[in-house]
Residue frames relative to the residue before (quaternion, step in Angstrom):
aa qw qx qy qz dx dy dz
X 1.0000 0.0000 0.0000 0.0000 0.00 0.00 0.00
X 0.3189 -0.6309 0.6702 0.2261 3.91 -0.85 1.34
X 0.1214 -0.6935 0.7094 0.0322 3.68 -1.31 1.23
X 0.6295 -0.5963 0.2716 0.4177 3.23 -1.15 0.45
X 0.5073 0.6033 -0.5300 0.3127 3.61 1.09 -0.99
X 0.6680 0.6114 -0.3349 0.2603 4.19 0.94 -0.50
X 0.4224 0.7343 -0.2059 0.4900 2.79 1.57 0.17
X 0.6660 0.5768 -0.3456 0.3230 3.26 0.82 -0.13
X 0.3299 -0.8824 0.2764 0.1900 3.07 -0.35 1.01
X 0.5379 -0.6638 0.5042 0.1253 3.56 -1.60 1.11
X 0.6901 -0.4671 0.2564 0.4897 3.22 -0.97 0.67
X 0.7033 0.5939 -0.1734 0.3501 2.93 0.62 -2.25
X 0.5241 0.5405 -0.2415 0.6123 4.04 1.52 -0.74
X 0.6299 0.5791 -0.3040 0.4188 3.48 0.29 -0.55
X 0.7332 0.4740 -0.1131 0.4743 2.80 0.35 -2.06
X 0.6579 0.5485 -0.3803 0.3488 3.63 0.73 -1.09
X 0.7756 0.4666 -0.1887 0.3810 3.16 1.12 -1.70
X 0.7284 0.2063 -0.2178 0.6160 4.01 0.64 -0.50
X 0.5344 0.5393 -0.5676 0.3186 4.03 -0.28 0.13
X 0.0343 0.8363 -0.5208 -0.1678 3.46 0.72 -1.46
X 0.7496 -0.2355 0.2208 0.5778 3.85 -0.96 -0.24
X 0.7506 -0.4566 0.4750 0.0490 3.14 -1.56 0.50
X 0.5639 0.5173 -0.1194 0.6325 3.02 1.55 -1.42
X 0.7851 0.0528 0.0756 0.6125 3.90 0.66 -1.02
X 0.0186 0.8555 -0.5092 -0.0922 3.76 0.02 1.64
X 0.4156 0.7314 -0.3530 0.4096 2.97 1.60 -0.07
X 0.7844 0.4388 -0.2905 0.3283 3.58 0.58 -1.24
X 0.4317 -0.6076 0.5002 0.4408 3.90 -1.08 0.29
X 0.5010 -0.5996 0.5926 0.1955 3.48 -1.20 0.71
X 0.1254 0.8026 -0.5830 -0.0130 3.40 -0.71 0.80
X 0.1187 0.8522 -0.4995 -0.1013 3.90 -0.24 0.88
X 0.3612 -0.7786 0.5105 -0.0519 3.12 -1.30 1.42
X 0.0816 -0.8130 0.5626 -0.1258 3.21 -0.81 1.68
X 0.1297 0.6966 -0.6840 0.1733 3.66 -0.71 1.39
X 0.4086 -0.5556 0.6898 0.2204 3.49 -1.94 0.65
X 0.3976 0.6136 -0.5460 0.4090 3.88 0.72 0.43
X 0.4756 -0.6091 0.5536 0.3104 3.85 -1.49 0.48
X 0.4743 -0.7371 0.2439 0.4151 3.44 -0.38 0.35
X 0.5863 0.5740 -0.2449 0.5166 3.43 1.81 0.05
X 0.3890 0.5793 -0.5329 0.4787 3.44 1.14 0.58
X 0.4478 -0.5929 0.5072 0.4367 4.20 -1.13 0.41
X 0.6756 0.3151 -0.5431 0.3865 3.86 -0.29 -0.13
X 0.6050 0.5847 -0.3835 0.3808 3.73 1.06 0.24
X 0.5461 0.6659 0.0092 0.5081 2.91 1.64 -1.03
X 0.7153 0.4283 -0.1193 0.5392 3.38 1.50 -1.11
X 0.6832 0.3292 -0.3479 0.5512 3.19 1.68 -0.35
X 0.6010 0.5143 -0.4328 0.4323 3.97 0.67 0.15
X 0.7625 0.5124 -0.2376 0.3155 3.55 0.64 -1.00
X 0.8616 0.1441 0.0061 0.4867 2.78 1.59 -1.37
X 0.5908 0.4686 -0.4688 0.4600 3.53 1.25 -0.39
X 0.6459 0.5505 -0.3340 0.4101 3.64 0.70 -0.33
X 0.6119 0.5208 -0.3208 0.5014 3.26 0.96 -0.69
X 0.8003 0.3470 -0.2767 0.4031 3.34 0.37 -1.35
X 0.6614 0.5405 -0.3908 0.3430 3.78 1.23 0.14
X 0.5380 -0.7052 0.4053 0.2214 3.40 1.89 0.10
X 0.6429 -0.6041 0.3664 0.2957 3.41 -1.44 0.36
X 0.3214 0.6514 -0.5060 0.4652 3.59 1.64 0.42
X 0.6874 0.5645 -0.1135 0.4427 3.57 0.74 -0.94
X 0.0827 -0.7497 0.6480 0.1057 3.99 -1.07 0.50
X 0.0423 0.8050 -0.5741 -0.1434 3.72 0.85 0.42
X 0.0653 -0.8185 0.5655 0.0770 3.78 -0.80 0.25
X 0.0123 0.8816 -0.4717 -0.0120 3.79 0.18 0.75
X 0.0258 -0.7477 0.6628 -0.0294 3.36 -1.15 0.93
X 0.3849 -0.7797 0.4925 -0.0366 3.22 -0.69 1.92
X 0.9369 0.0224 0.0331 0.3474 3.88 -1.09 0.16
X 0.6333 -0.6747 0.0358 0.3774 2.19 1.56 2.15
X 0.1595 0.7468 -0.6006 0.2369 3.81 1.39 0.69
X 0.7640 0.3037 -0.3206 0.4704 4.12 0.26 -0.45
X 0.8885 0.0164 -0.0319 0.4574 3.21 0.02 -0.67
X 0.6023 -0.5532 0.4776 0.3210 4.02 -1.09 0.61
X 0.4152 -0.6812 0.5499 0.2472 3.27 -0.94 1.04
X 0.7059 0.1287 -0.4564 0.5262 3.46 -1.02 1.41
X 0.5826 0.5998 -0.3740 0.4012 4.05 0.46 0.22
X 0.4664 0.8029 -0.3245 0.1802 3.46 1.36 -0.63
X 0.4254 0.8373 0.0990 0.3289 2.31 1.60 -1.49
X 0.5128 0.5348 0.0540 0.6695 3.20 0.81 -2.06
X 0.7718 0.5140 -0.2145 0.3068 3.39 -0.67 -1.52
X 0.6931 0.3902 -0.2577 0.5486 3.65 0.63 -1.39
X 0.6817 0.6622 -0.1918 0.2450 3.62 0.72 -0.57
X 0.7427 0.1093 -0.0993 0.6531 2.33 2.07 -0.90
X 0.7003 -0.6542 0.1282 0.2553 2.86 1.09 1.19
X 0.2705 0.7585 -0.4678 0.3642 3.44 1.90 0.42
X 0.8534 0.1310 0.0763 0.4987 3.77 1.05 -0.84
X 0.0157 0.8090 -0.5876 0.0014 3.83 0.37 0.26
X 0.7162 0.3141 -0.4058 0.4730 3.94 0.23 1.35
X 0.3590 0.7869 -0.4874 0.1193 3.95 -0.52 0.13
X 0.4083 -0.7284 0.5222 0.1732 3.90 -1.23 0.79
X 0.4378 0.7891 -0.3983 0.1643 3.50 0.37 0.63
X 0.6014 -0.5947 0.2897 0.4481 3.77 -1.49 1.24
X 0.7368 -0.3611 0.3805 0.4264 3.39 -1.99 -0.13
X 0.5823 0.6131 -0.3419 0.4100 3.70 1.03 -1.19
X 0.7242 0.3677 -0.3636 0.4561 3.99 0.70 -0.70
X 0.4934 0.4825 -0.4228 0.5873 4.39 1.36 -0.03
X 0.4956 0.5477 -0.5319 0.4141 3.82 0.81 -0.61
X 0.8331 0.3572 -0.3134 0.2830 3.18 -0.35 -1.21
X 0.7508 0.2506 -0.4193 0.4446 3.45 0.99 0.63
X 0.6942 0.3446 -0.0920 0.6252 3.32 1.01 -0.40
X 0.0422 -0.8930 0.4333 0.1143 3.78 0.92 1.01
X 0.2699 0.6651 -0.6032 0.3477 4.17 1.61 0.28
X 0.7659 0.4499 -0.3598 0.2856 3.64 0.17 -1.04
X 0.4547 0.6905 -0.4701 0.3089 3.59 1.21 -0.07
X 0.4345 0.7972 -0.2157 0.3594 3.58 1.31 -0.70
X 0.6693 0.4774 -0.1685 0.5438 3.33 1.73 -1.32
X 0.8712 0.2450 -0.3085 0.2928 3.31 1.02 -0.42
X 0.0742 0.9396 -0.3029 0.1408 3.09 1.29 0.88
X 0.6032 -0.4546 0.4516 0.4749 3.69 -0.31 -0.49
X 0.6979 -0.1452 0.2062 0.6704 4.40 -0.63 0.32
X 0.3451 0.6259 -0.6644 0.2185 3.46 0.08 1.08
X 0.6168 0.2334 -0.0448 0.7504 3.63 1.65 -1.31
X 0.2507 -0.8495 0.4509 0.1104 2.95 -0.62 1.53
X 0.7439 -0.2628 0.0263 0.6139 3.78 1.67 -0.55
X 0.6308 -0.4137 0.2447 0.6091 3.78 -0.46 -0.20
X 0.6235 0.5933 -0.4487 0.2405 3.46 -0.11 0.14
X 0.3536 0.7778 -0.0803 0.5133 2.57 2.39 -1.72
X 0.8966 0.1590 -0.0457 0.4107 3.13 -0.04 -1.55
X 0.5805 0.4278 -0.4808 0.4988 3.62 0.63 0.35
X 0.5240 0.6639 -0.3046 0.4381 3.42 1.28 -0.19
X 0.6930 0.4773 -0.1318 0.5240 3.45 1.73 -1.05
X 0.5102 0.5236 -0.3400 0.5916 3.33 1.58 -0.23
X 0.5660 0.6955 -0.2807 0.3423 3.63 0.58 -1.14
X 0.7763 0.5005 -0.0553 0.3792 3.15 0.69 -1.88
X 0.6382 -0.4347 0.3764 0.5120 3.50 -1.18 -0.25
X 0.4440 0.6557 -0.3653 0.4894 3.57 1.16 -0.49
X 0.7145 0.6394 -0.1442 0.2448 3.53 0.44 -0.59
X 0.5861 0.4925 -0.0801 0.6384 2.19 1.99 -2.38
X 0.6314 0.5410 -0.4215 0.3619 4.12 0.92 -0.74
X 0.5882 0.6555 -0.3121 0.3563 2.96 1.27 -1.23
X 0.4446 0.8405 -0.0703 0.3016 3.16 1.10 -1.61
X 0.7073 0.4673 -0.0147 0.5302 2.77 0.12 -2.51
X 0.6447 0.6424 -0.2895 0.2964 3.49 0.53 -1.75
X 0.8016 0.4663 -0.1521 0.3419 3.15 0.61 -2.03
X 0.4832 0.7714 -0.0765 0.4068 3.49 1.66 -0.81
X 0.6831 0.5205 -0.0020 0.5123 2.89 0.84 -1.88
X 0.7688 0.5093 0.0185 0.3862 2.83 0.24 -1.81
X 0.8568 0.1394 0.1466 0.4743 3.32 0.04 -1.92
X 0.2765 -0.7168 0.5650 0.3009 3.95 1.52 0.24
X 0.7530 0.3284 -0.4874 0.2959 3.97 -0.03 1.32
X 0.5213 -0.6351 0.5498 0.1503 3.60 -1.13 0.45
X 0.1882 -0.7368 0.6406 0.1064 3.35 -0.36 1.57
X 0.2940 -0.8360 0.4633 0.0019 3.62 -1.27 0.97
X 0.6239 -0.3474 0.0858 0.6948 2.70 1.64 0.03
X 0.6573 -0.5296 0.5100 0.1659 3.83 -1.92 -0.25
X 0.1021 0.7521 -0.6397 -0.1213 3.53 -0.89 0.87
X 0.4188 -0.7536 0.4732 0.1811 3.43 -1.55 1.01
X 0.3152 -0.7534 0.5228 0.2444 3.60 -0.28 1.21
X 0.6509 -0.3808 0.5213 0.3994 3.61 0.64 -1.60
X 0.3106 -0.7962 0.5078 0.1080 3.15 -0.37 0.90
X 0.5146 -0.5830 0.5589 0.2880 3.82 -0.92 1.74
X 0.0835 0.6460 -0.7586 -0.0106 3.66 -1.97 0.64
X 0.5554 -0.6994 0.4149 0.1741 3.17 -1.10 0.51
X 0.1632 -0.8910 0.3960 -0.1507 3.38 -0.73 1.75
X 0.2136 0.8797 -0.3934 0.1607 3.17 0.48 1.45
X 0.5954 -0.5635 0.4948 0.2883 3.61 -1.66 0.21
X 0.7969 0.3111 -0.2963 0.4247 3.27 -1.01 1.36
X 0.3909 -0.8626 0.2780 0.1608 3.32 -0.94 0.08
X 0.1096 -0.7833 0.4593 -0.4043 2.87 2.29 1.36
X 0.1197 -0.7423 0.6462 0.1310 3.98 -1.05 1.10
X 0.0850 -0.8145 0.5716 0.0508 3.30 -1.26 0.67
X 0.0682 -0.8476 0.4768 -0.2228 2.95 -0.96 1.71
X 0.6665 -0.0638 -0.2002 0.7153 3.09 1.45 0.69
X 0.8988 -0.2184 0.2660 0.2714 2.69 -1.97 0.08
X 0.7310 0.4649 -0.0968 0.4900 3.56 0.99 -1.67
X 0.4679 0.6402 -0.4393 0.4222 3.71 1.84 0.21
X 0.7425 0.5740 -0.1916 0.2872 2.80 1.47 -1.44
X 0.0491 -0.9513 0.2470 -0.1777 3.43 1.64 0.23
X 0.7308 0.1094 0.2677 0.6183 3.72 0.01 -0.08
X 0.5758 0.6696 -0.3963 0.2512 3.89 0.22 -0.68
X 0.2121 -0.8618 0.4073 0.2154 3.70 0.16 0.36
X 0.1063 -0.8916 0.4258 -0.1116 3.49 0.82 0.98
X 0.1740 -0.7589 0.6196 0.0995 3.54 -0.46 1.44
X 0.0281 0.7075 -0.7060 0.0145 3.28 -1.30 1.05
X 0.6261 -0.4423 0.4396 0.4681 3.57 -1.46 0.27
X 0.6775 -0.4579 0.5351 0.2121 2.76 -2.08 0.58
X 0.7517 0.4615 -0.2534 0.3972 3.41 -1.33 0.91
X 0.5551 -0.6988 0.2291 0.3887 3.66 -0.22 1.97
X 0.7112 0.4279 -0.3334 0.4472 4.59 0.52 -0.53
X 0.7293 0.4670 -0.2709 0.4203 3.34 0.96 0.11
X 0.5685 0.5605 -0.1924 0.5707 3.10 1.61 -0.50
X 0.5743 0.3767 -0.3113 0.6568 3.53 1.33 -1.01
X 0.5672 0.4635 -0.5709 0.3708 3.87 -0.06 -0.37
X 0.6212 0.4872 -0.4507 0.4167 4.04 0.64 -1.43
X 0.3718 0.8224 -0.2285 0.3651 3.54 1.05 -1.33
X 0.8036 0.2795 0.0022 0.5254 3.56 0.25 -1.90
X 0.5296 0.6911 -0.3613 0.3338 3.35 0.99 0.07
X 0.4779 -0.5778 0.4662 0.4694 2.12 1.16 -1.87
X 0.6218 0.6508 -0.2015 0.3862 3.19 1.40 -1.15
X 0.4026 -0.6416 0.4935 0.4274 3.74 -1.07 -0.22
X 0.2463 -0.7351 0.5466 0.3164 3.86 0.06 0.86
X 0.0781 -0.6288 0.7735 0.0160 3.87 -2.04 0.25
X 0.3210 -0.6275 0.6747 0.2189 3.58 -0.59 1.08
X 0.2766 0.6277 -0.7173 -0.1223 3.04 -1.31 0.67
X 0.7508 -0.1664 0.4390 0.4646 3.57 -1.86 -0.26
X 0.2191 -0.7239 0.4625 0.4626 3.26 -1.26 0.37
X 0.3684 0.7173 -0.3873 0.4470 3.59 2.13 -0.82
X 0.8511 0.4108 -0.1705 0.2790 3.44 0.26 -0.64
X 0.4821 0.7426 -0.3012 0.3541 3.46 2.26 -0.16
X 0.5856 0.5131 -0.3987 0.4845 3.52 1.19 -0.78
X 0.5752 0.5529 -0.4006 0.4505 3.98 0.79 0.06
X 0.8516 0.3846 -0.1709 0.3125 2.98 0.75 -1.36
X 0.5310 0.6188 -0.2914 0.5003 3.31 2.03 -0.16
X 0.7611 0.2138 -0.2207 0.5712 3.72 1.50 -0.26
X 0.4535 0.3467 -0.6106 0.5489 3.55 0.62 1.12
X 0.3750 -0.6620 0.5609 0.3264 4.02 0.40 -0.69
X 0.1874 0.6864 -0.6407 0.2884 3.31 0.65 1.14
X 0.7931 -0.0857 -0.0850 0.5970 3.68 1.16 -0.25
X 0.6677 -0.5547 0.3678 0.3335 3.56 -1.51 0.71
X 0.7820 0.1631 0.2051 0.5656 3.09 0.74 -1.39
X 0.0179 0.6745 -0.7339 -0.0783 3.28 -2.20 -0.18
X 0.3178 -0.7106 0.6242 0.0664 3.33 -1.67 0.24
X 0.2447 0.6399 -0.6605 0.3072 3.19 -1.02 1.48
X 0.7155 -0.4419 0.4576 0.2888 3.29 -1.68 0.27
X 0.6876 -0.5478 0.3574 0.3154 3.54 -0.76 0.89
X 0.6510 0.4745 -0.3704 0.4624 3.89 0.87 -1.44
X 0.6222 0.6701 -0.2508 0.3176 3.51 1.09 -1.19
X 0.6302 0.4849 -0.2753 0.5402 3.61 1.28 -1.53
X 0.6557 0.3928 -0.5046 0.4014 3.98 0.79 -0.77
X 0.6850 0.4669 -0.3955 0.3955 3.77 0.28 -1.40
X 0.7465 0.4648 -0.3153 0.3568 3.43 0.12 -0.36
X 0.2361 -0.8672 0.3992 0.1810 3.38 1.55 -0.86
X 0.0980 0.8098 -0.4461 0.3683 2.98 1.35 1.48
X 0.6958 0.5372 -0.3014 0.3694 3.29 1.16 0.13
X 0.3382 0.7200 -0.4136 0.4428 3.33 2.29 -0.11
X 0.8618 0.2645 -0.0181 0.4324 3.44 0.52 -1.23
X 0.6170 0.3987 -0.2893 0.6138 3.82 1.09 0.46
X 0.2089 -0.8146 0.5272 0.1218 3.55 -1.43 1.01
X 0.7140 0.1997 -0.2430 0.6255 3.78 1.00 0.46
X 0.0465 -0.6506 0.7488 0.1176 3.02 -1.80 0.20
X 0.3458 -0.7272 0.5897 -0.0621 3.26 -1.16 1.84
X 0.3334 -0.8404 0.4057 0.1343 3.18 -0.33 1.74
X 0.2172 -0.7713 0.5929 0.0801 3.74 0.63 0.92
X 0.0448 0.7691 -0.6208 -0.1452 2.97 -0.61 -1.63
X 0.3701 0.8635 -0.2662 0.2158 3.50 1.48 0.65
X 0.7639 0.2682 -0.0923 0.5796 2.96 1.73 0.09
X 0.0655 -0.7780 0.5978 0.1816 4.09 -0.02 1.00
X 0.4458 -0.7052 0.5344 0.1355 3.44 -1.31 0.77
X 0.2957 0.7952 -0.4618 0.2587 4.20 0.46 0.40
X 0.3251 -0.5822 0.7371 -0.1097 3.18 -1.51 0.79
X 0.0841 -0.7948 0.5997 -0.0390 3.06 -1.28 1.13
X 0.5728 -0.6822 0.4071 0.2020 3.15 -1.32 1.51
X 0.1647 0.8814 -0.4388 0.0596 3.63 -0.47 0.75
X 0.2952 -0.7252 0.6211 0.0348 3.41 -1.01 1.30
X 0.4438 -0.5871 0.5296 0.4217 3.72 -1.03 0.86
X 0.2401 -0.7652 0.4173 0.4274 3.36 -1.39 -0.31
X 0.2015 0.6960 -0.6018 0.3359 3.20 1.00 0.85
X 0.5864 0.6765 -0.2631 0.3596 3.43 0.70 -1.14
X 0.7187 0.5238 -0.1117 0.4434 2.97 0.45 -2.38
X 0.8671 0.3737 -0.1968 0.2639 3.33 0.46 -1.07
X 0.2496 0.6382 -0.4049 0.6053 3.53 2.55 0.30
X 0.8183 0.3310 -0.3628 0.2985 3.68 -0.14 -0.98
X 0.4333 -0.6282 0.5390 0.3565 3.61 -1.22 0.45
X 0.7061 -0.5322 0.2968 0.3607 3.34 -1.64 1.02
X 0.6803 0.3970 -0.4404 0.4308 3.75 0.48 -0.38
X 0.7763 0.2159 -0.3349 0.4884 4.11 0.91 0.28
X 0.4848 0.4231 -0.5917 0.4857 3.07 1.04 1.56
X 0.4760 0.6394 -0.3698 0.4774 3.46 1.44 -0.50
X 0.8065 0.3218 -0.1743 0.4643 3.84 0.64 -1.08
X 0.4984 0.4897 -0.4261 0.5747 3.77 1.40 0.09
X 0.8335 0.3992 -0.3674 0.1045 3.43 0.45 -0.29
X 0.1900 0.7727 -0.3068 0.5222 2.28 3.14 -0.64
X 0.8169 0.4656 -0.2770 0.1979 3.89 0.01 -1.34
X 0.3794 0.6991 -0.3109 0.5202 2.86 2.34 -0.91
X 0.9052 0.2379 -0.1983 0.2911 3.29 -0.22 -1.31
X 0.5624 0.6531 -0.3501 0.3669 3.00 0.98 0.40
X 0.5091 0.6772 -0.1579 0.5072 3.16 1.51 -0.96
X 0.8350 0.3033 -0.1365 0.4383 3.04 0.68 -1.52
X 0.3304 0.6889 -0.4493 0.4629 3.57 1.52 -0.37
X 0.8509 0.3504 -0.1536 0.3599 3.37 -0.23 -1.87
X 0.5960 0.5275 -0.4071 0.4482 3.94 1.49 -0.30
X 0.5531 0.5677 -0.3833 0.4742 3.61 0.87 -0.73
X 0.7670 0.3741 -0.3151 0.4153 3.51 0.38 -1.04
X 0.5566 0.5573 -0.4487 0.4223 3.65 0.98 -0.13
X 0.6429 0.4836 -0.3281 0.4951 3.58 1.08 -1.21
X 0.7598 0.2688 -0.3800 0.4539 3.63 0.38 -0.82
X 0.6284 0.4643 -0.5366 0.3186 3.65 -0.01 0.15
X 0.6110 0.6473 -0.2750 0.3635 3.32 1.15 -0.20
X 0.5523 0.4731 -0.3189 0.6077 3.46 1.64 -1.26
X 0.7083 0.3682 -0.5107 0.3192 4.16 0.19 -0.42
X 0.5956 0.5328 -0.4524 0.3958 3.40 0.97 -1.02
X 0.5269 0.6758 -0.3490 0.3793 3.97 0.62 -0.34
X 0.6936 0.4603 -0.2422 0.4984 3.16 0.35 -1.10
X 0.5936 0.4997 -0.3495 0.5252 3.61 0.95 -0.57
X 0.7190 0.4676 -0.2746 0.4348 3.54 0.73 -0.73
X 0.8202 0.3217 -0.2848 0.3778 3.44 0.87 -0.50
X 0.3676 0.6094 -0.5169 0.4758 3.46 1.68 0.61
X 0.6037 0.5503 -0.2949 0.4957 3.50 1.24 -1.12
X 0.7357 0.2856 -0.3823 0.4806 3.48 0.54 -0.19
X 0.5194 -0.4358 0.5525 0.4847 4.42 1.08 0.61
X 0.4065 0.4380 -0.6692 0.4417 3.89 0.01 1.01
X 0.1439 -0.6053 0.7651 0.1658 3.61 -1.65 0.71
X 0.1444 -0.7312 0.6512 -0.1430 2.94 -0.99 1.56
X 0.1047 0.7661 -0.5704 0.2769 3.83 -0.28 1.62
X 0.2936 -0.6337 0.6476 0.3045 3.47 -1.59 0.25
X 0.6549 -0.5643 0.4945 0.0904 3.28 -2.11 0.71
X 0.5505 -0.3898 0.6236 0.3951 3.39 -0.85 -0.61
X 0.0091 0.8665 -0.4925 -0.0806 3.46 0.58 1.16
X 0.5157 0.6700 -0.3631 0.3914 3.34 1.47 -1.13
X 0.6416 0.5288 -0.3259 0.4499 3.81 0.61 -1.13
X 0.6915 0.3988 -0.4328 0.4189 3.31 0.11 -1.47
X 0.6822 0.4866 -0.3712 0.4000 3.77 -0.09 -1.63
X 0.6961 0.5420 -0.2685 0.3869 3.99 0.36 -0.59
X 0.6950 0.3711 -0.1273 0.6025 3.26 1.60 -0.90
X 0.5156 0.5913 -0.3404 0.5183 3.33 1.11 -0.35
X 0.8519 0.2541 -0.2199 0.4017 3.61 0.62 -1.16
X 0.5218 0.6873 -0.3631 0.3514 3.28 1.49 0.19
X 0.6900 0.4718 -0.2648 0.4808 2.78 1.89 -0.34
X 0.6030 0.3506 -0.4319 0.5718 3.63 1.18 -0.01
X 0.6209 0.2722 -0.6184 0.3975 3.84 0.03 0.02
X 0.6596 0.4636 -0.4708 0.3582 4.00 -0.03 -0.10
X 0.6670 0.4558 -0.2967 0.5092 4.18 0.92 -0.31
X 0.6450 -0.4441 0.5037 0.3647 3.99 -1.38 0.62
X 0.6128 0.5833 -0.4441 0.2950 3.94 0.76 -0.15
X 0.4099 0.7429 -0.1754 0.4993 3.22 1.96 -0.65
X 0.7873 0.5894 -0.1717 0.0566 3.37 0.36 -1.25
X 0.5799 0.4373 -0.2146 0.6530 3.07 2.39 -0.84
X 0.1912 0.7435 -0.5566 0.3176 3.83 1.57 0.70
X 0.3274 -0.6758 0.5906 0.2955 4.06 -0.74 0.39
X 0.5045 -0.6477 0.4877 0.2968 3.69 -0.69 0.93
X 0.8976 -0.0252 -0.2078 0.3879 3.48 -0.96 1.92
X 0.4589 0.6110 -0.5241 0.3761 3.24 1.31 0.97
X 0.6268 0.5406 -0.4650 0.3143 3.25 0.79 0.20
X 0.4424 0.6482 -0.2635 0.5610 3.14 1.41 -0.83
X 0.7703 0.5472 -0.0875 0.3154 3.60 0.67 -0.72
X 0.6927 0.2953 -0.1358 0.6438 2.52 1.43 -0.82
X 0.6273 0.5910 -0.3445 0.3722 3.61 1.08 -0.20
X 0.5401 0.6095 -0.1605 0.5578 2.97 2.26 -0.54
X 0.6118 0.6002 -0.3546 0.3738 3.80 1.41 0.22
């Protein structure tokens, strides 16, 4: 476990964070590590505009599709100071700080409104506190990937949980993802994803679950006839700054990094969600029935089943309650 006392900062840390390039000793060096392409919009949101709006005080330095640092290492990295910026899910703070597992639950985040709403709150400030404490970084704000719905063969309606019955439901590999198919209701099947667009038209499985942008690129809609607006799962990534870093700059250029944060991420959310509506138009156009469920059921049954299982357990006492209350 990274405590905070590790945080303290070494020359060599120092030097990294406020010297910057040679070219500009003045500016603060900021280097940025994401497994995103660099043409996706929460990529896009950090080249166009968090940089811009931080200005030549700033050295922003981005490295896209994980060219600097392995994806699940980022992490690591800010800690030890190899990198002091990165955009990563709650699941990759789990593994040190296992409160954040909580976020990816089943109808725990209900959509992007939901979940800037959970940042907002005192929830936020625990969260916050958590990441700090814990993990020596500073969450800055939230990017919305898209929120997973269910996508299945035939034309069997589902409206609760108890539709989901028998359903052979491909989820990722690995024990929180499987229990998520699980909370549905569904029978989960790890499969590949490279290998799902096979397994949905031989009928090795009924169905699958992913964000809308996902069903088009993949073309998961050639071989499936409905998509069931679940909503059981928000996709998001948080913006993070080491705080070794954070805590070198003076309040008016932590005041304007964070201004830059929220901007960025404002204008990325609205790209994802304007995309998931224009979709749904497209996949009626492609003879997809595309409806909502009994959402109230699923999310109710869904969490009855993680507060009753050991996945619950590293849950912080009354954040669920808490956050269901936003």
């Amino acid at each position: 476990m990274i405590h905070t006392k590790l945080r303290t900062l070494t020359a060599a840390a120092l030097a990294i964070a406020t010297l910057g390039t040679a070219g500009n000793a003045q500016s603060v060096e900021l280097i940025f590590s994401d497994v995103n392409p660099p043409e996706v919009p929460r990529s896009k949101a950090m080249t166009d505009i968090f940089a811009a709006e931080l200005g030549d005080e700033f050295d922003f330095q981005p490295y896209f599709s994980a060219t600097l640092m392995k994806q699940g290492t980022e992490l690591v990295g800010m800690q030890r100071g190899n990198i002091n910026m990165a955009g990563l899910p709650p699941s990759d703070l789990a593994q040190q700080a296992p409160e954040f597992d909580i976020l990816g639950a089943a109808y725990v985040v209900r959509d992007q409104a939901h979940l800037k709403a959970i940042f907002e709150s005192e929830v936020g400030e625990q969260l916050k506190a958590i990441a700090r404490d814990k993990l020596g970084v500073e969450i800055l704000g939230t990017f919305y990937y898209g929120t997973r719905q269910v996508n299945l063969k035939g034309d069997a309606e589902i409206m609760t949980p108890e539709d989901m019955s028998g359903v052979k439901l491909r989820m990722p590999g690995g024990e929180s993802w499987q229990f998520l198919g699980k909370a549905l209701g569904a029978n989960p099947v790890p499969i590949p994803y490279t290998e799902l667009y096979t397994a949905l038209q031989s009928g090795v499985v009924d169905g699958q679950d992913n964000p809308l942008p996902n069903d088009k690129a993949m073309k998961f809609y050639e071989v499936t006839d409905q998509i069931v607006l679940t909503n059981h799962n928000v996709g998001f990534g948080m913006l993070l700054v080491s705080s070794q870093l954070w805590d070198s700059l003076t309040p008016e250029q932590q005041q304007k990094m964070q201004a830059a944060a929220d901007k960025a991420t404002a204008w990325s959310d609205e790209q994802y969600l304007a995309e998931e509506a224009e979709l749904v138009e497209f996949f009626e156009g492609e003879g997809l029935k595309v409806y909502e469920p009994d959402v109230a059921a699923f999310q109710a049954y869904a969490q009855e089943q993680y507060l009753s299982s050991p996945l619950s357990a590293s849950w912080p006492e009354g954040m669920l309650d808490a956050i269901n209350g936003l």
